[in-house]
C-alpha positions in Angstrom: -3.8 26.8 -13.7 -2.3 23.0 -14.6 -5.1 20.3 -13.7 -3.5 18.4 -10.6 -3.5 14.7 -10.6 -6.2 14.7 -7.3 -7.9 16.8 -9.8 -8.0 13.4 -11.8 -9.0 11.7 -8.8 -11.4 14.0 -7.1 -13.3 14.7 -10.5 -16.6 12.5 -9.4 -16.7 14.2 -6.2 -17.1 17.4 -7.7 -13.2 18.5 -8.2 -11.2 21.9 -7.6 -12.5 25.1 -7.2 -12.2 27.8 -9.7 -8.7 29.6 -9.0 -8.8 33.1 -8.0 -5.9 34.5 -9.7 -5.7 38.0 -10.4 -2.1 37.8 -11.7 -3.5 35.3 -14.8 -6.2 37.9 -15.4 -4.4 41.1 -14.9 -1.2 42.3 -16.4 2.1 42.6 -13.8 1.2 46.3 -14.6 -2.5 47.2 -14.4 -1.5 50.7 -15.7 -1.2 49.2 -18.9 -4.7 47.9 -19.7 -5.5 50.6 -22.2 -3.1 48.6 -24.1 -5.6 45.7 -24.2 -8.2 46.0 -26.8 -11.6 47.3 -25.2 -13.6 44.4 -25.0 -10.5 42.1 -24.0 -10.1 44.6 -21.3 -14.1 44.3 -19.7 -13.9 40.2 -20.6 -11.4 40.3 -18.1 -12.5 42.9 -15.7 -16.1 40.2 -15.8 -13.6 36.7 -15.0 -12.4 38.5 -12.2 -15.9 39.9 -11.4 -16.9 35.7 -11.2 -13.4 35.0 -9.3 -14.9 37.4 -6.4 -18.3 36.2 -6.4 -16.8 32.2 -5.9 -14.9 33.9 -3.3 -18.3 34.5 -1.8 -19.5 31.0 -2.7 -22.0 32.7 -5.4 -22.1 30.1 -8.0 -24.9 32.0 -10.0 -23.4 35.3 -10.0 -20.1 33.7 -10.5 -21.4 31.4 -13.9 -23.2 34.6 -15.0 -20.2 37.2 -15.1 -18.2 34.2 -16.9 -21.4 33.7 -19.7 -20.7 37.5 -20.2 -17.2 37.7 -20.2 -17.1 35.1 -23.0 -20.3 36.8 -24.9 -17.9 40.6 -24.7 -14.8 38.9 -26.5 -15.5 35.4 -27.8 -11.7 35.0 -28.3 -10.7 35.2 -24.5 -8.4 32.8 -23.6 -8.7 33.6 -19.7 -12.4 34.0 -20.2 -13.2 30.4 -21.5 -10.8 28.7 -19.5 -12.6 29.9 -16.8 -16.0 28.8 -17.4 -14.5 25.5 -19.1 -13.4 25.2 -15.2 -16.7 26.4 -13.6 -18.9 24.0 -15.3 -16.3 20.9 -14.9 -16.3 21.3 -11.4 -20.1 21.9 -11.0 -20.2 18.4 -13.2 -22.0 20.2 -16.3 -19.6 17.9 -18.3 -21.3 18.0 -21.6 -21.3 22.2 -21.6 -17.8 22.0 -20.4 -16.5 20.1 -23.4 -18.7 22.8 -25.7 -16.8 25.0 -23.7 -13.5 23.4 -24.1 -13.6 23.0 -28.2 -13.9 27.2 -27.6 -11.0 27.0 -25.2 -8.9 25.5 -27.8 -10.3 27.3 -30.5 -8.8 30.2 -29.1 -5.1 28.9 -27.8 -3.6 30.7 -30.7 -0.2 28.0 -31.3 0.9 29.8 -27.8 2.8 26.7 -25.8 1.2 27.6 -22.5 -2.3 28.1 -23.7 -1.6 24.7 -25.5 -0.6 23.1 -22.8 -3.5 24.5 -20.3 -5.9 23.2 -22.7 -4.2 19.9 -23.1 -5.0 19.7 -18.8 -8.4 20.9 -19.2 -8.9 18.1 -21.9 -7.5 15.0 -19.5 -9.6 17.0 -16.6 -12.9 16.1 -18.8 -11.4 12.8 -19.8 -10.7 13.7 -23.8 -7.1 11.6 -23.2 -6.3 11.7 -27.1 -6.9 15.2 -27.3 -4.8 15.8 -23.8 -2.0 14.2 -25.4 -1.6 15.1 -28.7 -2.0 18.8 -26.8 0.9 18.3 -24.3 2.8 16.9 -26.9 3.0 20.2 -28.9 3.2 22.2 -26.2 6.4 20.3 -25.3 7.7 20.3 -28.5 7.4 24.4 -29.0 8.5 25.2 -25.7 11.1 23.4 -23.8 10.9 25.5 -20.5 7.4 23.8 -20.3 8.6 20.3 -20.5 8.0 19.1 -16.7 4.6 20.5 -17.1 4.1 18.2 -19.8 5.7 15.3 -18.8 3.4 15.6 -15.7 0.2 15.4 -17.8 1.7 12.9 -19.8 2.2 10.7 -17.0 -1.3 11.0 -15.6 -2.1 10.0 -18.8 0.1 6.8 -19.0 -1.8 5.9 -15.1 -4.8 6.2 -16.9 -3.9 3.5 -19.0 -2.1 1.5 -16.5 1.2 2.4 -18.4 3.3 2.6 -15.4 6.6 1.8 -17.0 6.2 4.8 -19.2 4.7 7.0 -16.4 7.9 6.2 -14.3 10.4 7.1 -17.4 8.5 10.6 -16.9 8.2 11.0 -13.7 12.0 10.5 -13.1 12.8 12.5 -15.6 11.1 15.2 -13.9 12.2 15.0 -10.0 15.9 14.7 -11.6 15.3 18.5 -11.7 12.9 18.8 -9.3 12.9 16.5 -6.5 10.3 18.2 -4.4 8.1 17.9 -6.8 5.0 17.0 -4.8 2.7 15.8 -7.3 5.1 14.2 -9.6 6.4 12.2 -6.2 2.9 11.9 -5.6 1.8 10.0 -8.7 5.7 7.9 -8.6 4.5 6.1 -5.7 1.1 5.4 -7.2 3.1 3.8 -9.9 5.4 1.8 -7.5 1.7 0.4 -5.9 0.4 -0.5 -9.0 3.9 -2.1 -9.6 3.5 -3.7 -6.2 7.3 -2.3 -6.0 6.6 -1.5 -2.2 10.1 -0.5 -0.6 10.5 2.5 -3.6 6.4 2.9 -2.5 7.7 3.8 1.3 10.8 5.8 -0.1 8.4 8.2 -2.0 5.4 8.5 0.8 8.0 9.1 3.4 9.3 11.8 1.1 6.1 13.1 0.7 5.1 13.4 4.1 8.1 15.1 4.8 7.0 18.0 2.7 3.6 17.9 3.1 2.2 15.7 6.3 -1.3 14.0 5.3 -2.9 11.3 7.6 -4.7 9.4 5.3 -1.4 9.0 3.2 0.3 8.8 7.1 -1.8 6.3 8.0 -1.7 4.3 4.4 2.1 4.5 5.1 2.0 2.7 8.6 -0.5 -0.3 7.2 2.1 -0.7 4.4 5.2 -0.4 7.1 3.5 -3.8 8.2 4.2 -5.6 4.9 8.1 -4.3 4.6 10.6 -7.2 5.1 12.7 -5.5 7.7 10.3 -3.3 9.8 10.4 -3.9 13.4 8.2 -3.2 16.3 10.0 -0.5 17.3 9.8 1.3 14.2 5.9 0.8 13.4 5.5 2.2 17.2 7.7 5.3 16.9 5.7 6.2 13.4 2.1 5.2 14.7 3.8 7.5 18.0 4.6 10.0 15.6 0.9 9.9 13.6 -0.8 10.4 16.8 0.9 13.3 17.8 0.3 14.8 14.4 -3.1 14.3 13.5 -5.0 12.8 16.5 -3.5 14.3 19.8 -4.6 17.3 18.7 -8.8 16.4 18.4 -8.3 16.1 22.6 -9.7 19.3 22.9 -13.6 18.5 21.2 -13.7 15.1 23.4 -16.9 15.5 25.6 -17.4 14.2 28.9 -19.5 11.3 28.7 -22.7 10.5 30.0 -22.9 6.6 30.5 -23.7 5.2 34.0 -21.1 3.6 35.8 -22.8 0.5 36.8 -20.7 -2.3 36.0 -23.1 -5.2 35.9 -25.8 -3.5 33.6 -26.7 -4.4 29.8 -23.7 -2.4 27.8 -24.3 -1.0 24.6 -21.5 -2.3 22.2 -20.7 -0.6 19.0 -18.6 -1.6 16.3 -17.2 0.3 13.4 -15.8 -0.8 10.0 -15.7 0.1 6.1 -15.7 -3.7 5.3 -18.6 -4.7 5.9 -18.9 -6.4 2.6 -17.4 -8.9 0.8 -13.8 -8.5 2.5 -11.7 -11.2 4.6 -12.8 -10.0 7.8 -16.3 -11.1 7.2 -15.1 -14.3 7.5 -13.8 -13.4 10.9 -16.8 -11.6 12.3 -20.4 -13.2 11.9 -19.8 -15.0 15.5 -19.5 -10.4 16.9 -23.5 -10.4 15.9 -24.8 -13.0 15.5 -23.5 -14.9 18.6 -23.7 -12.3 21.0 -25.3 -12.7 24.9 -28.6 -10.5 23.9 -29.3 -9.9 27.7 -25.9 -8.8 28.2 -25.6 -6.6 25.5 -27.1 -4.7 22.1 -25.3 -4.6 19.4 -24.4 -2.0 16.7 -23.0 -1.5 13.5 -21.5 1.0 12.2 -21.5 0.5 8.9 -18.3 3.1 6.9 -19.3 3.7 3.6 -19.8 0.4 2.5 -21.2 -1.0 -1.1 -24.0 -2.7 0.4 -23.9 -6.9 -0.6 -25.2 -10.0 0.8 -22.9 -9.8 3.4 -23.7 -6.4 4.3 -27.3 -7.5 4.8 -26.5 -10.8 6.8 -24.8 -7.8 9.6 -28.1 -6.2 9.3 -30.5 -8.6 9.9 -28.2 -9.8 13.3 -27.2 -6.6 14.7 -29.3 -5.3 17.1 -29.0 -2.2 15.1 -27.3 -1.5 11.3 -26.1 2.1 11.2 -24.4 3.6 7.7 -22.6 6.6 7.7 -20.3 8.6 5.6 -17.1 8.7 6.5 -16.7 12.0 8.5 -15.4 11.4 12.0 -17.2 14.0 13.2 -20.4 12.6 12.2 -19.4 8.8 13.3 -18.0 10.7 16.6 -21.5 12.1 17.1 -23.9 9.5 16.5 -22.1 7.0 18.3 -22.0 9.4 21.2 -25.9 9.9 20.7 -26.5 6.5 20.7 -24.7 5.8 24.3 -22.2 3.6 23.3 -20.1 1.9 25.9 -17.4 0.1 24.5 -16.5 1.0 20.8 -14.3 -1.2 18.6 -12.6 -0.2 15.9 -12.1 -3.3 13.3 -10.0 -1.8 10.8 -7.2 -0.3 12.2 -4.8 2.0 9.6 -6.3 0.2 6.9 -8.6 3.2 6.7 -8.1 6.4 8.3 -11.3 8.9 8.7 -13.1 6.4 10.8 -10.1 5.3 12.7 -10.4 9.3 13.5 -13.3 9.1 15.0 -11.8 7.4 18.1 -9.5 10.5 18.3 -12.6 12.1 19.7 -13.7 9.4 22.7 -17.1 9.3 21.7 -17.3 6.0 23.9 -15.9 6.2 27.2 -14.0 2.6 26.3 -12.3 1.8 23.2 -11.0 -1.2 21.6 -9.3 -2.1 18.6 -9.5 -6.1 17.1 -9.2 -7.5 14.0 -8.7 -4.9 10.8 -5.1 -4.9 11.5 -2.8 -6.6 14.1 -1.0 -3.4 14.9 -0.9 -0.6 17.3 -2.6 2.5 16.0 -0.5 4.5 18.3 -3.7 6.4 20.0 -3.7 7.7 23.4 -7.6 7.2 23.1 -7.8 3.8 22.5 -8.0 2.0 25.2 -7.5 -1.3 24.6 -5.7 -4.0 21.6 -7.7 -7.0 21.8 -5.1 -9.9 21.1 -3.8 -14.0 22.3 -1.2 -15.6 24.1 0.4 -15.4 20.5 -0.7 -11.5 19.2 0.9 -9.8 19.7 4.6 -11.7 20.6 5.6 -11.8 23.9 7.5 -9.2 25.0 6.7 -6.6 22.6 3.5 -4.9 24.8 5.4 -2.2 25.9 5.5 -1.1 22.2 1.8 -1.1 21.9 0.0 2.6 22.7 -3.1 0.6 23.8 -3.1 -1.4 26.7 -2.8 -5.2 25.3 -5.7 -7.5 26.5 -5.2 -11.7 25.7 -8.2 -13.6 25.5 -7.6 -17.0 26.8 -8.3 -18.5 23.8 -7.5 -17.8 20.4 -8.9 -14.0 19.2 -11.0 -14.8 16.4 -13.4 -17.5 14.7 -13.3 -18.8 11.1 -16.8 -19.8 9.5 -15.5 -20.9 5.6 -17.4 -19.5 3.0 -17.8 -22.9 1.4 -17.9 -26.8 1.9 -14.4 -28.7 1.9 -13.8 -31.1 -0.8 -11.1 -33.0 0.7 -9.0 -34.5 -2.3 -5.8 -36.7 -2.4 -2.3 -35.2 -2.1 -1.8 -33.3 -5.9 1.4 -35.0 -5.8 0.1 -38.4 -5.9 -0.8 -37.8 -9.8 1.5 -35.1 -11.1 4.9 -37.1 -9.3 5.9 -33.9 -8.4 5.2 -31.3 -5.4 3.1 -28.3 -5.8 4.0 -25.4 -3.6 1.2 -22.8 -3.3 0.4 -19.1 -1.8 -3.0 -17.2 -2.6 -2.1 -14.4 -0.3 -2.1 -10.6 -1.8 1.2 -10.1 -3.6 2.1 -7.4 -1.7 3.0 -9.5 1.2 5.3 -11.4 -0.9 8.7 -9.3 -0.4 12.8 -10.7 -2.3 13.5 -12.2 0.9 10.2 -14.3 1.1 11.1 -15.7 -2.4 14.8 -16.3 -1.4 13.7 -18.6 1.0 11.0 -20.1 -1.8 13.7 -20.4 -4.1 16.0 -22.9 -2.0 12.8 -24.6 -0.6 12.7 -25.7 -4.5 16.4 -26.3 -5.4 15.8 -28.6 -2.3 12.4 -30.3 -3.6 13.2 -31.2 -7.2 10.9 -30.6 -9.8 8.4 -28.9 -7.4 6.2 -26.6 -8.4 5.1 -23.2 -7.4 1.2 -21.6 -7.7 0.8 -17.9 -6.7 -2.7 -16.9 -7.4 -4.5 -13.5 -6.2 -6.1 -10.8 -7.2 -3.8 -9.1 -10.0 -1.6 -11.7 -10.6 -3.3 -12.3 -13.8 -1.6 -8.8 -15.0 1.9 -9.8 -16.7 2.8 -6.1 -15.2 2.4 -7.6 -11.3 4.3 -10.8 -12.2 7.4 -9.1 -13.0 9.0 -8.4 -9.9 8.0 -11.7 -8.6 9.4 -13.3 -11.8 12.8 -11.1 -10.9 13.4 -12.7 -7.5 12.9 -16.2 -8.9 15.4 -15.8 -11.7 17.3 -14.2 -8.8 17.3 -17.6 -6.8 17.4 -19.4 -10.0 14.5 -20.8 -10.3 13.3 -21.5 -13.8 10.6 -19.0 -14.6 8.3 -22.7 -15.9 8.3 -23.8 -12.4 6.1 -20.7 -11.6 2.5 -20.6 -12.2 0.5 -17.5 -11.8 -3.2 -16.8 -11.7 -5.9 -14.6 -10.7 -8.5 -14.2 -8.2 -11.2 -16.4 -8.9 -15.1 -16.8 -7.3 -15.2 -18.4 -4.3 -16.2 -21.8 -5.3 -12.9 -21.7 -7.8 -11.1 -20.1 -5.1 -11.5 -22.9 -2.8 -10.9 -25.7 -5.5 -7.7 -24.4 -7.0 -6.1 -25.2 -3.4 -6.8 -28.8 -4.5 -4.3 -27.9 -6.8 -1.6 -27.4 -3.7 0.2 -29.6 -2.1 1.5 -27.4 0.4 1.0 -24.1 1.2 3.9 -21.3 1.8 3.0 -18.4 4.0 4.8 -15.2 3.7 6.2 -13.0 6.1 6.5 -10.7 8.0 3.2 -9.9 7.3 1.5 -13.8 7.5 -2.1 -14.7 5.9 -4.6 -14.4 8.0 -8.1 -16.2 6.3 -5.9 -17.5 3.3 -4.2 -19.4 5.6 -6.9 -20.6 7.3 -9.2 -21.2 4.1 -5.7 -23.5 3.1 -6.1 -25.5 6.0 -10.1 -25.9 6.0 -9.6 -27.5 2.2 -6.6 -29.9 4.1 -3.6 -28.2 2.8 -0.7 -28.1 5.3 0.8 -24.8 6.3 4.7 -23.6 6.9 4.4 -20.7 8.5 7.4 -18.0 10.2 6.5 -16.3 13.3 7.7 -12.7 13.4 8.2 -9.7 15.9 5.6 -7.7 14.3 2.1 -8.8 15.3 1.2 -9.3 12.1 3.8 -12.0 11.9 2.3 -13.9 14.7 -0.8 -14.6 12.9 0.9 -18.4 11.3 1.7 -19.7 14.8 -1.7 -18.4 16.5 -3.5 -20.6 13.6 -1.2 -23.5 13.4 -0.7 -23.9 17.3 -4.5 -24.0 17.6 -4.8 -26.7 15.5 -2.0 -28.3 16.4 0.7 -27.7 13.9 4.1 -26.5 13.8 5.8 -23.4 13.6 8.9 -22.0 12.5 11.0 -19.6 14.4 13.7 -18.8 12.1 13.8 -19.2 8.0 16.3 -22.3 8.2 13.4 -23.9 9.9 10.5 -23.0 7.6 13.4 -24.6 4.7 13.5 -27.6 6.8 9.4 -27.9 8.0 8.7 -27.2 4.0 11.2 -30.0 2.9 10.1 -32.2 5.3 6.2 -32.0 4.5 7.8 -32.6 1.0 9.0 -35.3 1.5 6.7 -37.3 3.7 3.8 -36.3 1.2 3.8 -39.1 -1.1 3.6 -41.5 1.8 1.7 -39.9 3.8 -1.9 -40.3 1.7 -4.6 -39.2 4.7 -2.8 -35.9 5.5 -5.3 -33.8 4.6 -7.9 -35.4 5.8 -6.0 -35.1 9.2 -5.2 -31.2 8.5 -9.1 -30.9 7.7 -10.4 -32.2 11.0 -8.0 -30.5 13.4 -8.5 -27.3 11.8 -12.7 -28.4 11.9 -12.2 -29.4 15.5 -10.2 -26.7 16.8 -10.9 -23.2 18.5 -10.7 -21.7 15.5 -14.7 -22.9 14.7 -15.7 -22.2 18.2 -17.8 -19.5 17.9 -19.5 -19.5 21.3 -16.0 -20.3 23.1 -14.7 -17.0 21.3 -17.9 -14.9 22.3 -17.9 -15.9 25.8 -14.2 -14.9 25.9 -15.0 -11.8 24.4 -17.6 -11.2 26.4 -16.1 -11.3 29.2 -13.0 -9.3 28.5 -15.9 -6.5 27.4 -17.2 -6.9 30.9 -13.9 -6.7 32.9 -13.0 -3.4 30.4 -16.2 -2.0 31.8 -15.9 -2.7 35.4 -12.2 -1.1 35.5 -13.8 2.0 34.0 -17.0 1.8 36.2 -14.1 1.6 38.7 -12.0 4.4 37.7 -15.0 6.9 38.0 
């Protein structure tokens, strides 16, 4: 049986199961086993002895009739790949590679066997051997060649050859275009590529033949970063996901138990896999460590996070620091044991078992705020916690949830580091330095169009990119495409990779301005920009994702621009005023210090209060 690629992938959590497949044992015609030399014949009859007792979830009697099958006829192809499988599987790596060097011991120059033993080999990581295997096997047997190209292509991932894995992999969906796990691995490639509008043309085909909602819900997250998705879209597929995958969890919702008093101390739960070092904890200390204590306890729901410093600052604030695996069954439950009464969700399709969860109503209200400015399309969730500003005007009716603005901004910055205010860049160099540290993937060919004639207009100007990647001459090659595209001279564009934080926030001293991309606009990069003084152009969108520029930069103040002609002429402009203009960001520094965007009891009594009139319409309803 060929080794899968999420047999690559699912290797440290224990892998496949041992095939049951009478058809590779047996003969078409069983009549014809006499034909078999005698001990061939019982090896056999013993591998599908083990076959039944997996079948029955007996691993012992299972590993035993394999030991004996190889012991009755130690040159049993069948036999050894079998127990080469059980003992991978069962992660008894170092007697499944003794194993293996019998497997290919006893291949016998047949292409197939070759080629089975060149999947068992990248199973238990022996690449070289994998190759040079599949290699042969190709080259002795043509029929067999998709097989091998499929291997070989896992292989190339392995070692981040994508180019090469591609050449494969297109070579073998020319012939096979439903080829689930060579479309599968493609789109892989195209993420690692950060090639996203080929990425959405392959998981759109792949969901087509074989529906998934983690690779559903990965799918709507990215949907968010594509230059021309619109609101409508991202509601009719989160619509769709919904009626797919969650709808149908209606029927194991409980009745719930809390008391209906809408003036008592509500328990408030909140559940995220980022509880770590990620963005969002530069969003959320004010959630638990700012909270009205009388009013109401705190939890955490901690998603199968790696536990950090920031991980242990939640703990100690939360009333109470819950981990748990990511089963939403098991979140479903113990938040439902607990007595939750308002949940919130702060990831949104970034992640999909936990999002689950809420598909179950273990809390009689539920909220989503934060993880991703986006509906998630859920009949249970109650409520999208947004601004005057997120998401746009006019677009609520696209929204599953019902939308609720704060009256204030939704969210509180705390930086992760003092500002060093420095002079305008410009000032030295004679030149202006453009800048964005946002993730690449939210850097699309129309976002750099608009770059490049922001620089034919500033001459001499200079462009930093810098995040996590970018180091990789692999993930600066579409970027450099689009440049050349607009002509901009590839030694106008600087790239570099994600740094410590310190280095993080001093390479902005490096910027002179920063460019925000769209439609999918920075969130804490922007704001981290305009804590170390830098001055942000910004586009506001129709996805709520695109709103995020003018929600920070009318809090503070700033600018916005509604259409890309007048993000050309705010970013020329800035440009141009620079040089003159010495005390700007010590100006951009102080509005940003000064504005709601540090007030962390404002936001909380906001919050806070919008948790209490969610409550009392609920207390109301029953």
């Amino acid at each position: 049986m060929p080794c899968r690629q999420q047999d690559y992938e699912n290797f440290d959590k224990g892998g496949p199961g041992v095939p049951v497949l009478t058809g590779e044992i047996f003969p078409a015609c069983p009549q014809l086993l006499f034909l078999i030399p005698k001990n061939t014949a019982e090896a056999l009859q013993l591998v599908y002895k083990g076959a039944g007792f997996l079948q029955k979830g007996d691993d012992s009697g299972a590993e035993q009739a394999f030991r004996r099958a190889v012991r009755t006829d130690k040159r049993c192809f069948v036999a050894w790949k079998y127990l080469t499988e059980f003992l991978a599987t069962h992660e008894r790596t170092a007697e499944a590679l003794t194993c293996l060097k019998h497997l290919v011991a006893t291949a016998d120059l047949d292409a197939a066997n070759l080629l089975t033993c060149g999947e068992k080999s990248g199973y238990l990581k022996q690449y070289a051997q994998a190759k040079d295997l599949a290699e042969r096997a190709m080259q002795m047997d043509a029929s067999l060649r998709n097989r091998a190209e499929l291997l070989l292509a896992q292989l190339d991932g392995i070692d981040e050859q994508w180019e090469s894995a591609l050449g494969r992999l297109n070579f073998i969906l020319r012939t096979e275009p439903e080829n689930i796990e060579a479309l599968d691995l493609r789109r892989k490639c195209w993420n690692n590529l950060c090639r996203l509008e080929e990425e959405l043309a392959d998981i759109a085909k792949l969901l087509k033949l074989k529906p998934d909602e983690n690779m559903h819900g990965a799918y709507l997250f990215k949907l968010n970063q594509a230059a021309h998705t619109t609101p409508e879209k991202l509601f009719i597929e989160s619509h769709l996901w919904n009626l797919i995958y969650a709808a149908p969890l209606a029927a194991k919702i409980q009745p719930h138990r809390n008391i209906p008093d809408p003036k008592r101390r509500l328990k408030l739960g909140y559940v995220s896999p980022d509880l770590s070092h990620h963005a969002i904890m530069k969003l959320l200390p004010a959630a638990f460590d700012r909270y009205d204590k009388a009013q109401f306890e705190v939890f955490a729901y901690s998603i199968d996070t790696k536990r950090d410093e920031s991980t242990e600052a939640v703990e100690k604030m939360a009333d109470h620091f819950v981990e748990l695996p990511p089963e939403r069954e098991t979140i479903a439950a113990r938040v439902r044991a607990d007595e939750i009464d308002i949940l919130v969700d702060l990831a949104g399709h970034t992640t999909t078992e936990s999002l689950m969860a809420f598909a179950l109503k273990p809390a009689p209200v539920q909220a989503t705020w934060l993880g991703l400015m986006a509906t998630t399309g859920m009949t249970t969730m109650d409520y999208f916690i947004g601004d005057q500003h997120i998401p746009r005007p006019g677009t609520e009716q696209l929204f599953s949830e019902r939308v609720y603005r704060l009256p204030r901004v939704h969210s509180c910055f705390r930086p992760s580091g003092d500002a060093n205010i420095v002079r305008p860049p410009c000032l030295a160099n004679g030149y202006i330095t453009f800048g964005c540290f946002n993730n690449q993937r939210k850097i699309n060919r129309d976002v750099v169009k608009v770059w490049s004639v922001i620089m034919h207009l500033t001459p001499g100007s200079q462009m930093i990119l810098k995040c996590h990647g970018l180091g990789n001459a692999i993930n600066q090659q579409p970027l450099k495409e689009w440049f050349d595209e607009g002509g901009i001279a590839l030694d106008r564009i600087h790239f570099e990779d994600r740094s410590a934080n310190i280095e993080y926030l001093e390479a902005f001293n490096k910027v002179d301005i920063a460019l925000d991309p769209f439609p999918y606009n920075g969130g804490t990069t922007s704001q981290d920009a305009l804590w170390m003084g830098v001055p942000l152009v910004s586009l506001e969108g129709r996805l709520a994702v695109g709103c995020a520029g003018k929600n920070i930069l009318s809090t503070v103040g700033l600018p916005v621009a509604a259409s890309p002609e007048e993000y050309v002429t705010l970013a020329c402009a800035l440009a141009q005023a620079m040089p003159s203009t010495q005390d700007i960001r010590v100006r951009v520094h102080m509005a940003m210090k000064n504005s709601a965007l540090l007030d962390e009891p404002g936001l909380m009594r906001a919050l806070e209060a919008a948790y209490r009139d969610m409550w009392t319409t609920w207390c109301a309803a029953q």
